[in-house]
N, C-alpha and C positions, 0 to 999 in steps of 0.2 A: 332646593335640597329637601326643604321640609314634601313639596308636593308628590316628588318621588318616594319618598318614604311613605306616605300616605298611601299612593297606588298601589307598592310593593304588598302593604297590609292586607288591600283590599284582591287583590288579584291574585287567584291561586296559583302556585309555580309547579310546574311537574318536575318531581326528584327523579335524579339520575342513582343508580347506585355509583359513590365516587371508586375513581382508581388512583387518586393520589390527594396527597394531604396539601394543607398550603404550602410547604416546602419541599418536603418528600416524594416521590413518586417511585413505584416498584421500578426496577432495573433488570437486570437479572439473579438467578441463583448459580452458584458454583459448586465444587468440589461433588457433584453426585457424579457414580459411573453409572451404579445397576442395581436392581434390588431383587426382587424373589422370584420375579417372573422370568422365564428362561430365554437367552439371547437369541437373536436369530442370525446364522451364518452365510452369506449371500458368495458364488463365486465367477465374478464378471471377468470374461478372459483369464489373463494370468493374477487377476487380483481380486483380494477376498475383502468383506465388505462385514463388518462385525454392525448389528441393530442391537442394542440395550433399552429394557424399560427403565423408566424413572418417573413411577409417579403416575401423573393424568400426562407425563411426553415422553417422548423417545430420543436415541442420539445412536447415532451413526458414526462409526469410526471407520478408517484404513487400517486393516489389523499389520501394513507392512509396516509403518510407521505407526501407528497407535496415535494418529491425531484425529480431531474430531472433524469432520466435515460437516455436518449441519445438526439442527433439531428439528423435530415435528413441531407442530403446531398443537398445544396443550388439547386434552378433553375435557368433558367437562364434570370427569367421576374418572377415579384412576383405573388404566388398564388391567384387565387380567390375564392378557394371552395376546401370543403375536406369532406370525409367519408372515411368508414372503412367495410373491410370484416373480422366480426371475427373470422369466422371458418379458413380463412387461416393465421390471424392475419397480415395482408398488410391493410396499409394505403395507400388511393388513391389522389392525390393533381393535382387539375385541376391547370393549367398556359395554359396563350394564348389560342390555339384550341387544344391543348393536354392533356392527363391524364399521368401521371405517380405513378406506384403501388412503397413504399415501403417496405421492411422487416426489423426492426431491425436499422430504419434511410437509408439502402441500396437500392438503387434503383434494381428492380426485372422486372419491367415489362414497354411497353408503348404504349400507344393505341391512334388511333385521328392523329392529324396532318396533313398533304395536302396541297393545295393548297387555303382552305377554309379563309378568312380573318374574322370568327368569335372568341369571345370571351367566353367563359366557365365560367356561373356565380354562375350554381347548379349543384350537382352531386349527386345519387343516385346509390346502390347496389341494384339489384335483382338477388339473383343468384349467377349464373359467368357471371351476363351480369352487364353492367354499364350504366345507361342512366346520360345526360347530357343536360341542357337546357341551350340556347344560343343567346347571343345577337342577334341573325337574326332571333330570334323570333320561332327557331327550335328547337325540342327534337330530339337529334341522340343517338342509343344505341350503343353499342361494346361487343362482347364476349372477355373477358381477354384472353379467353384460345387460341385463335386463332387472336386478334390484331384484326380481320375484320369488317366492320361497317356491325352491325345485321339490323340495320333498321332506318328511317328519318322520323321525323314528321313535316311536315308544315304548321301553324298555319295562319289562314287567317288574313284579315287584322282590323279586326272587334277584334280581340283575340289577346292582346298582355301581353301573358304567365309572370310571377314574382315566380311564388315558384310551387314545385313537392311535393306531396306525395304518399308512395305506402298505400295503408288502409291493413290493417290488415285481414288474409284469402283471399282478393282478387286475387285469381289467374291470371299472368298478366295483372294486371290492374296497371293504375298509374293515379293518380288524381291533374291538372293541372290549379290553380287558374292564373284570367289574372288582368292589371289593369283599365280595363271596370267593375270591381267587380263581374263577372261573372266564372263558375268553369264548366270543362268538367273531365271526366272519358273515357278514351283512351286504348284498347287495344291493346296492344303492339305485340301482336304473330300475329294477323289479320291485325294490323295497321287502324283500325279502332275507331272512337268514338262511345263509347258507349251512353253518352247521354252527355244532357248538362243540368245543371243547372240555373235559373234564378238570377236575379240581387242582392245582399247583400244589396248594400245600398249606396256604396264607395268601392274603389280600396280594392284588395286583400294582404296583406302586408306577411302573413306568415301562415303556415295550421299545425296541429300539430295532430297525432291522438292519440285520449283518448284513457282510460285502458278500454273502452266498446266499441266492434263490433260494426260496421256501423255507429258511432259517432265519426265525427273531431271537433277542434275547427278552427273554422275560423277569423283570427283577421286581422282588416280593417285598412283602413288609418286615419279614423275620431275615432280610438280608440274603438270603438265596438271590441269585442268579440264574436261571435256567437258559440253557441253550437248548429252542425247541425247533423243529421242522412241523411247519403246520400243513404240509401236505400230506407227509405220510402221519402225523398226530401224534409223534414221537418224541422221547423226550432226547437229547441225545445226549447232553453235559450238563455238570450244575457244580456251582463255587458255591461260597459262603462267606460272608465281611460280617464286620459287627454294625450294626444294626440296621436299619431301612436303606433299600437301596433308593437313591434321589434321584442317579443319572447313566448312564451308559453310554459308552463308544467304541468303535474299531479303526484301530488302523488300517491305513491301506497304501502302503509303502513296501509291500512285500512281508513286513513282519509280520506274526500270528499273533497281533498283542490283542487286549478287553484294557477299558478301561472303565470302572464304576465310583461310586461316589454315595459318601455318608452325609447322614445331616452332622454332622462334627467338623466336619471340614478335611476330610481323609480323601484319600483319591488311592486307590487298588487297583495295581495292574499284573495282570493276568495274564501268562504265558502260556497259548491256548496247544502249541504243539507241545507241549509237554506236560500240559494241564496242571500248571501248578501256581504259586502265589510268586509273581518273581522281585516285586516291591510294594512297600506301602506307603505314599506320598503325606505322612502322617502332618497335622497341621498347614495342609497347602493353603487353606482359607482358614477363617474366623467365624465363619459362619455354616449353614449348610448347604453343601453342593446344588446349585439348580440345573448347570447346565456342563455338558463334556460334548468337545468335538475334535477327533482328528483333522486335520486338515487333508483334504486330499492328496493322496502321494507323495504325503510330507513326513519328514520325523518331528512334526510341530503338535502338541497337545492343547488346546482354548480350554479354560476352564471358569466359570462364573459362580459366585455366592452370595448371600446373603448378607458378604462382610463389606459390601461397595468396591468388589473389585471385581477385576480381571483381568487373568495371567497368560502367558505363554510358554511354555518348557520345550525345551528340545531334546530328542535324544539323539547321542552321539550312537556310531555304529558299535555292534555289538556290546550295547552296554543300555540296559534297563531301567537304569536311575535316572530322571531326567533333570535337566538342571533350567534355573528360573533362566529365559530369554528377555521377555518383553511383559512391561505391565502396564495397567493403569488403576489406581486403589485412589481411597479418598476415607474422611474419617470414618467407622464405624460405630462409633459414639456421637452423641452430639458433645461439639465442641464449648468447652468452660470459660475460655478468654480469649482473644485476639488482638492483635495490635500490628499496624502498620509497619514496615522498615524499607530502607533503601532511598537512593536517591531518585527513582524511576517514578515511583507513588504508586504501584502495581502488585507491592509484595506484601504477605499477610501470614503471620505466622499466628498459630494457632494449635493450641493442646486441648484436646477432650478425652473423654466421658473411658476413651480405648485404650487410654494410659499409652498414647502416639502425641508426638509436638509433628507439626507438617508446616508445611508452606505451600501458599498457594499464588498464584501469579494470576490478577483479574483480565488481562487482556489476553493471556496463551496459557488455555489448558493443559498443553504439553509439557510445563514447564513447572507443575504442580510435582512435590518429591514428597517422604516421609522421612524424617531424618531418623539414621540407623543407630540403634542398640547395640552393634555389636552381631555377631554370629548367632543368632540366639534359634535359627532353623536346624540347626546342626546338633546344638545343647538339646534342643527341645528331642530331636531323633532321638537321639542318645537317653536321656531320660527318662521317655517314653511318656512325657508331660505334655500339652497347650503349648502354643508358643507364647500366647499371652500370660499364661502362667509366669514366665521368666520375664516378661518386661518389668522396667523400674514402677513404683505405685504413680497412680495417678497424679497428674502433675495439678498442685492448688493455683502454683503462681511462676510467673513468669517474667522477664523482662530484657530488655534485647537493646544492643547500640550497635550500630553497624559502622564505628568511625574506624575500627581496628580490626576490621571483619576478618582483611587479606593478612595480618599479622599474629593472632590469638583468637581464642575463645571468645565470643561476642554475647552468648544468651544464656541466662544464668538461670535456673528453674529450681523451685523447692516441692514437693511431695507429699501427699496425706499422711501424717501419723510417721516422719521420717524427719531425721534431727540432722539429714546433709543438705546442702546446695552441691547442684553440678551444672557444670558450664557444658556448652554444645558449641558446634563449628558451623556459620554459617558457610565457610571457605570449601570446607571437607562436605558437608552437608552428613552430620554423624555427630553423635557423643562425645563429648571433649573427654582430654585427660585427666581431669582435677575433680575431687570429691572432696569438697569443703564442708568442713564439718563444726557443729554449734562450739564453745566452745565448753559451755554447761549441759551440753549432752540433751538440750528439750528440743521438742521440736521447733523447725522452722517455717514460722508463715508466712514468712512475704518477702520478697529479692525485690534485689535495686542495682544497676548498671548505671555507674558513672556518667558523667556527659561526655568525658576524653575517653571512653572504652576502657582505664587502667583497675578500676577498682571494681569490686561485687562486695556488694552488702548482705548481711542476713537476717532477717525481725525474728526473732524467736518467743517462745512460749514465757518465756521468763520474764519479759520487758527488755532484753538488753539486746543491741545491735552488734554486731561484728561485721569486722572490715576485711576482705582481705583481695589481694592483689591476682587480677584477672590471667596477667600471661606466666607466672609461678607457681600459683595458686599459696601461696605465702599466706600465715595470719597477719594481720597489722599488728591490728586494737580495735579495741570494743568500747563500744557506748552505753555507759549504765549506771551504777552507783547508786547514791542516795538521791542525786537530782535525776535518777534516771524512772521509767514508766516500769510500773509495779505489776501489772498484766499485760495479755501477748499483745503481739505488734500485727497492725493490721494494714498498717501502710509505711513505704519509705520512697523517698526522692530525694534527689544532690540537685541544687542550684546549677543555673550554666555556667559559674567558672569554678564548680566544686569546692567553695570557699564554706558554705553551710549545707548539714543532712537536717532533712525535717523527717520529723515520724511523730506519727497518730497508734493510739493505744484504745482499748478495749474502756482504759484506767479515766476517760475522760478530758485526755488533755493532748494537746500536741506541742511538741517540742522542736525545737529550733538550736541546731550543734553545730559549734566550730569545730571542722573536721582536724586541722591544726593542733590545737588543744583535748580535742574531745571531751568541752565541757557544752554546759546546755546556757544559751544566751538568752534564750525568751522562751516563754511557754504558756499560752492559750490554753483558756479551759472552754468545753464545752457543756451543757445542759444535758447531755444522753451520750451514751457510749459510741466511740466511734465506727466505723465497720468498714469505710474503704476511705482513698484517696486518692484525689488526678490531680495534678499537675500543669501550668503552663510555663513553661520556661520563660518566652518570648517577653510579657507583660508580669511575672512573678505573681500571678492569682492561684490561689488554693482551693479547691473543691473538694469539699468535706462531707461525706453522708451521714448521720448518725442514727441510730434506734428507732427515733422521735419521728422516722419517715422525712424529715429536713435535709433539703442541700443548703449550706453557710458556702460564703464564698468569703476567703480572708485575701488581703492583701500584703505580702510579705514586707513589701517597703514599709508601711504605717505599724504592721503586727494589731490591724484590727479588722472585724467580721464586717463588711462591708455590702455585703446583699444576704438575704435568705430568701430559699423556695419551699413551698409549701403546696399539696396538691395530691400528691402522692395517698391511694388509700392501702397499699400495702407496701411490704421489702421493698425497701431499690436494689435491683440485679445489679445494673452498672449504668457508668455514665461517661462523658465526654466532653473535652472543649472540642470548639471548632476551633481551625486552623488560624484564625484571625483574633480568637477567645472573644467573640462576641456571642457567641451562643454555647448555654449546654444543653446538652441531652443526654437525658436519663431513660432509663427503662425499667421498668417495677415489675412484681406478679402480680397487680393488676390487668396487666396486659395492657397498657398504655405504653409508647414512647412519647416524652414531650419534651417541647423545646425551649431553654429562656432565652430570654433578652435580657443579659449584665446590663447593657449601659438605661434602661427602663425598668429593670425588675421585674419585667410581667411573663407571661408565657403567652410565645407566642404562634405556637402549635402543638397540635396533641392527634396521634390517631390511635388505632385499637389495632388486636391482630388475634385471632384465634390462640397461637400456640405463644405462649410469653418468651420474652427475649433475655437470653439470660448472659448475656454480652455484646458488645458492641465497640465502635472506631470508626472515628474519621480520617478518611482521607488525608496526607498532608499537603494535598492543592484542594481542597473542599469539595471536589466533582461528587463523590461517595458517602454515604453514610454506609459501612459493614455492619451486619447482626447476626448474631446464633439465637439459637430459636431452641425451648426443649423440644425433644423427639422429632428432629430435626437432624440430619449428620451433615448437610451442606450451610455453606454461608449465604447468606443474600445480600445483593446490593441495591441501594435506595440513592437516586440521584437525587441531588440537591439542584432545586429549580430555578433558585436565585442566579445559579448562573447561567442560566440560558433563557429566561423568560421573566417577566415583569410580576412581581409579585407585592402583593399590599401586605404588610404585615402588622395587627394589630392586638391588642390586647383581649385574649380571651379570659372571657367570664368561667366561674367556678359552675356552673348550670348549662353549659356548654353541652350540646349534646355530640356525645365522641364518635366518626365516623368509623366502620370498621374495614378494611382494606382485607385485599389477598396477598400474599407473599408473593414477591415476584417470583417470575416461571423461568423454563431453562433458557427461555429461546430469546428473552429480553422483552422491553415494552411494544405497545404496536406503532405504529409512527404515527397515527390518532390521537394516542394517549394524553399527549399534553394541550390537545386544542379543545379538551373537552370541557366542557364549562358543569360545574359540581354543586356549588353554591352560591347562597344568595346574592353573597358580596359582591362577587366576581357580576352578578347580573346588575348589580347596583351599579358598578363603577361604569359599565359600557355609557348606561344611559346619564350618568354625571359627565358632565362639559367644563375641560378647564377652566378655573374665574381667570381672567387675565389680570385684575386686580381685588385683592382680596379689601383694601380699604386708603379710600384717595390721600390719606396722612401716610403710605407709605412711598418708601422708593421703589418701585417695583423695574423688575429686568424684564428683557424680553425672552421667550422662550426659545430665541435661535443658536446656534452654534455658538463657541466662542471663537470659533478659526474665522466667522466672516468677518468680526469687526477688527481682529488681531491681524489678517491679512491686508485690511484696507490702510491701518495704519502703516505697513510695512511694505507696503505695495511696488514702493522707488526699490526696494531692496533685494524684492522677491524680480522683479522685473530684469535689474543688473547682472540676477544670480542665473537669471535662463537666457541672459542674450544669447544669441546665434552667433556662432562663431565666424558663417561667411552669410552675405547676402542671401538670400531668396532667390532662386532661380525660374527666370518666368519660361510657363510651356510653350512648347513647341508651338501650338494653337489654343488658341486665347476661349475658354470654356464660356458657354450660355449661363449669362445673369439675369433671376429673374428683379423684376424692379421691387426695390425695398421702401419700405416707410423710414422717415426721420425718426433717430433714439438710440440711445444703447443696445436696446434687444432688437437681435436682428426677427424684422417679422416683411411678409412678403405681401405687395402691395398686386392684389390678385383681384382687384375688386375692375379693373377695365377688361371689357369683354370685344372679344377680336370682331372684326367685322371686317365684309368685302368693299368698304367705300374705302377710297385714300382720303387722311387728314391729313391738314396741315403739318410741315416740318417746322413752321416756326415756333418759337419760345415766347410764351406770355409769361413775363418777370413777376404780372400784377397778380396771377393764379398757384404762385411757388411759396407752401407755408414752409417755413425752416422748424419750427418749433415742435420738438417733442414732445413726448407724454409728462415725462419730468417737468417742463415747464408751464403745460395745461393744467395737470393737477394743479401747483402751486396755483396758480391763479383763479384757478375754480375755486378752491377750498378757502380763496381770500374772502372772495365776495361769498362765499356760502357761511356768513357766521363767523369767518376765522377757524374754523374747525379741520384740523389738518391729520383728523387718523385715514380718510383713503389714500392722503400724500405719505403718509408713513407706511402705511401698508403695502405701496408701490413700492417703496425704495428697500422698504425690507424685502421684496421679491426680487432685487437684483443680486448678481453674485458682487465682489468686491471691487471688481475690475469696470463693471456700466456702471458704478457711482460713481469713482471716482472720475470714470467720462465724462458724466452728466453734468458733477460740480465744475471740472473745468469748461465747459461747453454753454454755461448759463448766457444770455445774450445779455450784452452790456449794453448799456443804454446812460447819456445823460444823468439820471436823476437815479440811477442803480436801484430800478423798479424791482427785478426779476431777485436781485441777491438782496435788499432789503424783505421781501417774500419770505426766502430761504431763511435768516434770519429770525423771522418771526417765526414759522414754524418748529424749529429749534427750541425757541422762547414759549413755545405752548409743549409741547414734549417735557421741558423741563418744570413746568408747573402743574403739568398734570400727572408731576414724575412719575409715567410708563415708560418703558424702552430708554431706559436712563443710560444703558453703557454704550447704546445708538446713538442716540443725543451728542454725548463726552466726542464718542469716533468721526462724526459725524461735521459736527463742527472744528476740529481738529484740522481736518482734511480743508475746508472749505478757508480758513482762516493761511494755511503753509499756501495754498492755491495763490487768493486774492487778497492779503496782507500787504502788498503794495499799493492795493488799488486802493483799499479803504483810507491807508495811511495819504494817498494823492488828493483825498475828497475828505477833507476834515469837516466840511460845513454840511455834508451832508446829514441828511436823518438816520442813517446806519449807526452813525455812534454812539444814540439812545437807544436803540436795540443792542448794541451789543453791552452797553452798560445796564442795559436791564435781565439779561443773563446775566451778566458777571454778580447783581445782586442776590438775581437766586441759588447760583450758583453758593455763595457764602453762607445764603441764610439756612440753606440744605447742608451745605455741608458742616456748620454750627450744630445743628440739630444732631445730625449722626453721631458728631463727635461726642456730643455729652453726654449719648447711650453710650458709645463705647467703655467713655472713661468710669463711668456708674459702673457699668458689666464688669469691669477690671478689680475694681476699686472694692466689690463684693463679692470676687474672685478669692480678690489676696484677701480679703477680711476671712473668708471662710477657711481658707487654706491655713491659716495661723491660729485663728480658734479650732 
């Protein structure tokens, strides 16, 4: 031990940067769809193929079903522009000054790159060529098929280029609006401009081209629209919306519709044979439009924003409103709390930043909802408001039972700066009926859901709790008075048989209520004001955070503080047991998550993460650790390693230095991930060798199975239990055996070599050993010293079934050489107590075997062997005992004091 440690000192290690912590490891992230970069619409045969950015990856949907089909493979700086080549079906994703082509999420191809310090803002296919416009005000092209740059265009300084299009039959042409509100037409073989177009009016925002030759549409910054024909250089029609146009599309279903798009999240369509406004899809997103696509031939509308969604609407015939078909949306806030429910261990409800509660399902995306408000698309038209204007205020707290899910309201939520509680439908997946209200009119901080589903709690600003009943919405009774908490309530929890509510206060103290009586039976004080509280039902442990940066951990059977952590250099966000409450985890703004060990006190992991964790939840089968992150709108998952791989866990020092990790990506871990070695420890333990005995005063076991010695004793039993029902049936022709050695293990005596002389057929009786290896051992290891670990080490290389062969199988002889042998090793086994539960099984077997025999031969020497086991046998098992009964004895002394 010490020498390795020595080497470790002296020998430098080369550091990996890690990707997982001692328990943790990134998993994946959920709940993103799309962000600001505009989707890409693919259309293979009869079916359409939706590309979404997210981030440094991409994801792929069937927009007929809206499931997800795969992810890319992350970059390593977030995308800013994407298209698609569909004849080879490769998605192409601009990052930094680089393109890279995917197939199938797999990277395939990669063009660009240098020395150039520009950034890639648009991309277009022509071809097999890719053009790409550029922060430095340049269009550079690339041929895929050859990686080389085809050609460069440099924009003067009069022309500073915003969007590309190719028009339609133009043969190398590509058409380049600037934001001087001016447009050139470029050919790209010659590298020449073709001409140039006059002033619009305002900056060019986005160019799109119609279902008619030699007409685009042009949409400005002051919201104009222009329908221009760039053959004859005409303007031909022009709308007007409020304010920047972000996106444009046309129908091609036969209707004469436009459809354009605000940064507000408006969507305007345009009734082009009559040239007039025919609706205003006011509120379709939350954020601002990036992308609009008709579908081909279809009354289907795709629509993408900056609010992490995207929608579908249809329009019925002759009628211009379209109504929501198909979506997929995800938070657009980052999320404030979440917590597990269900009996699958896959569901996660979660309220943030969007004043939205959702639910998200870790194994099928599909199956991620937003629970409804109510009409509030409709209110919002009508008012001519935000839709988020009409949502209830942001939700502070939460809490959820799912035992009454199919019967009543299940999840009870209270509100910033709002003195109700309202229950929601896990059933309905929507706003429940009941608006529970304080009954001193202050605000409420903090809900609590029964363990039976029947009752919702509410902590309010005053100190006092109210009760009231989940499928009525009925008042009870309230908890408060003169023994009751004199400032707000910042946590509450009911026991699992709803016999006592516990609640923590701002006021310093926590209280302990019979809900029966609705008086206060005990109450703990604390050092620093409280600020949250977790709960384990299973073991009745308390987890308390206070001011002071401390987690206390109280024990509700005793009503005393029975661990504290310390560690923390800023706020605790939140924290958690684990499913088994032998670990919590907390997360700070520090930006540390770390881990304790209850039954040790110590921590015993800690990582770091750029963006701080401002909630979190485990799993209730432990597989997960869930986190929200600030400026973050999706969840991430961190598997827990302990259950799939051997992990050492020990107490880390305050000097620790914290490793900092990535957030997991969409697409999940690599299958690498965990065989990766990170740290020192991990390189220690390879080169540390189990001690097989830590110190000769101990009883030490063997490191094998328990099924082999538990088999062996049981062996008549296990034999009875598989006999055959009918004999064995011998074959037709009798199979080639080759010759075996004597022994239990069958091994093949392969050492005579064939020759063309005939030998003799007769039998020399004088040249036939019967004796196996079991029996060799044994007598080697007599005369070797007495020393019987290679005979122990054979016999623990048999399975259960060649011992007990071998035992019966010992040859008998006169003066019961071979089984006084056996005997004695037995008798060294148990004084050098190794393989002591070997020993016990061992001799067992050997004694049910030959217990007649020995009983037939009393004068023999076996009866001082076996009476010199039965000695140590006593004096060992003396010794154990009076540990025991010490251990017990200062047991019950401490349990009583």
């Amino acid at each position: 031990m010490t020498d390795i440690a020595k080497r470790l000192k002296t020998t430098p290690i080369e550091k990996k940067k890690p990707k997982h912590s001692k328990i943790f490891q990134p998993f994946r992230a959920i709940g993103y769809v799309t962000n600001d970069i505009p989707y890409v619409i693919n259309q293979l045969g009869q079916d359409y193929f939706l590309t979404t950015c997210v981030g440094t990856s991409f994801q792929t949907y069937n927009l007929e079903r809206m499931n997800l089909l795969f992810v890319g493979q992350p970059t390593e700086k977030p995308i800013t522009a994407m298209t698609s080549n569909t004849n080879r079906k490769v998605i192409y994703c601009a990052t930094e000054n680089y393109i890279i082509g995917y197939k199938r999420g797999k990277e395939v191809s990669r063009v660009g790159g240098g020395n150039g310090s520009y950034a890639i803002f648009q991309i277009l296919m022509l071809g097999s060529y890719i053009a790409a416009l550029c922060d430095d005000n340049t269009l550079k092209m690339w041929d895929t098929n050859t990686g080389e740059l085809y050609t460069e265009i440099e924009f003067g300084d009069d022309f500073t280029a915003t969007c590309m299009l190719h028009p339609s039959t133009y043969l190398n042409k590509i058409l380049v609006s600037s934001s001087q509100g001016t447009m050139q037409i470029w050919n790209i073989r010659t590298n020449k401009m073709i001409y140039q177009f006059g002033y619009m009016g305002s900056a060019i925002t986005c160019l799109t081209q119609s279902p008619v030759i030699d007409v685009v549409a042009v949409g400005l910054l002051d919201g104009t629209v222009v329908i221009f024909n760039i053959k004859a250089d005409e303007k031909i029609d022009s709308v007007r919306q409020d304010d920047r146009v972000t996106a444009i599309t046309f129908r091609t279903d036969g209707e004469h519709m436009m459809a354009t798009g605000n940064m507000h999240g408006d969507v305007a369509l345009w009734d082009l044979s009559t040239r007039r406004l025919a609706n205003i899809m006011k509120g379709a997103h939350q954020g601002y439009i990036t992308s609009l696509t008709f579908l081909n031939n279809q009354p289907i509308l795709v629509t993408g924003a900056t609010d992490n969604a995207v929608k579908q609407w249809i329009f019925e015939k002759n009628n211009s409103v379209p109504l929501p078909f198909k979506s997929r949306s995800g938070h657009h806030g980052p999320p404030l709390k979440i917590k597990y429910y269900g009996s699958y261990n896959n569901n996660i409800v979660s309220a943030g930043r969007d004043k939205s509660l959702r639910s998200f399902c870790t194994s099928r995306d599909n199956q991620n909802y937003e629970f409804s408000q109510g009409s509030l698309a409709k209110k919002a038209k009508s008012r001519g408001v935000n839709m988020d204007e009409l949502k209830l205020p942001q939700i502070s707290d939460f809490d959820v039972c799912d035992v009454k899910a199919k019967e009543w309201d299940s999840i009870l939520t209270c509100h910033v700066n709002d003195n109700a509680g309202r229950t929601w439908s896990l059933k309905n997946k929507k706003l429940g009926e009941h608006v529970l209200l304080s009954k001193d009119k202050t605000a409420v901080k903090t809900t609590c859901v029964s363990t039976c589903g029947n009752y919702g709690y509410l902590g309010c600003a005053s100190g006092q709790v109210d009760m009231f009943n989940m499928q009525s919405g009925l008042y009870r009774k309230t908890f408060g008075g003169a023994d009751g908490h004199k400032k707000p309530i910042t946590g509450l929890v009911t026991d699992s048989i709803h016999r006592y509510l516990i609640t923590v206060s701002v006021d310093r103290t926590l209280k302990i209520w019979e809900i029966k009586t609705a008086k206060v039976v005990n109450t703990i004080e604390f050092d620093s004001p409280v600020v949250s509280m977790r709960y384990h039902r299973d073991n009745d442990l308390l987890a308390v955070v206070c001011d002071d940066l401390g987690i206390r951990v109280v024990d509700l059977e005793t009503k005393k503080i029975i661990r504290e952590f310390w560690g923390h250099r800023n706020r605790i966000t939140d924290l958690t047991f684990s499913p088994d409450s032998r670990w919590i985890v907390s997360s700070s703004l520090d930006g540390t998550v770390r881990t304790w060990d209850l039954p040790t006190g110590a921590m015993v992991d800690i990582f770091k993460v750029n963006d701080v964790v401002t909630c979190l939840a485990f799993s209730p089968d432990g597989d997960f650790l869930a986190t929200g992150h600030v400026d973050n709108v999706g969840l991430f998952l961190w598997s827990n390693r302990t259950q799939y791989a051997n992990v050492s866990l020990r107490n880390i020092p305050d000097d620790y230095e914290v490793e900092l990790l990535d957030l997991p990506s969409l697409g999940g871990m690599d299958d690498d991930d965990d065989t990766d070695i990170t740290d020192e420890e991990d390189e220690l333990e390879k080169e540390i060798k189990t001690v097989e005995q830590l110190s000769d005063q101990m009883i030490t076991l063997s490191m094998e199975p328990r099924a082999k010695w538990q088999t062996l004793l049981n062996l008549d039993t296990i034999k009875l239990r598989n006999k055959p029902t009918e004999a064995p049936k011998l074959p037709e022709k009798a199979p080639f055996f080759l010759p075996t050695l004597p022994g239990a293990k069958t091994r093949f005596d392969l050492s005579a070599i064939e020759t063309n002389e005939e030998e003799s057929k007769a039998i020399r009786f004088n040249e036939i050993n019967t004796e196996s290896e079991f029996t060799k051992l044994l007598r080697a290891c007599h005369d070797h010293d007495k020393q019987y670990n290679s005979f122990v080490d054979y016999v623990k290389s048999l399975s259960p079934s060649a011992v007990d062969l071998e035992v019966r199988s010992l040859p008998i002889d006169g003066e019961l050489t071979v089984l006084n042998l056996y005997l004695e090793a037995i008798s060294y086994m148990l004084q050098t107590r190794k393989n002591f539960e070997f020993a016990q099984a061992w001799l067992n077997v050997f004694l049910n075997i030959h217990g007649d025999l020995l009983i037939a031969n009393p004068e023999n020497t076996i009866h001082e062997k076996l009476k010199s086991i039965l000695d140590v046998q006593q004096s060992e098992f003396g010794r154990l005992s009076e540990k025991i009964h010490y251990s017990l004895c200062l047991i019950d002394f401490t349990r009583r004091t």
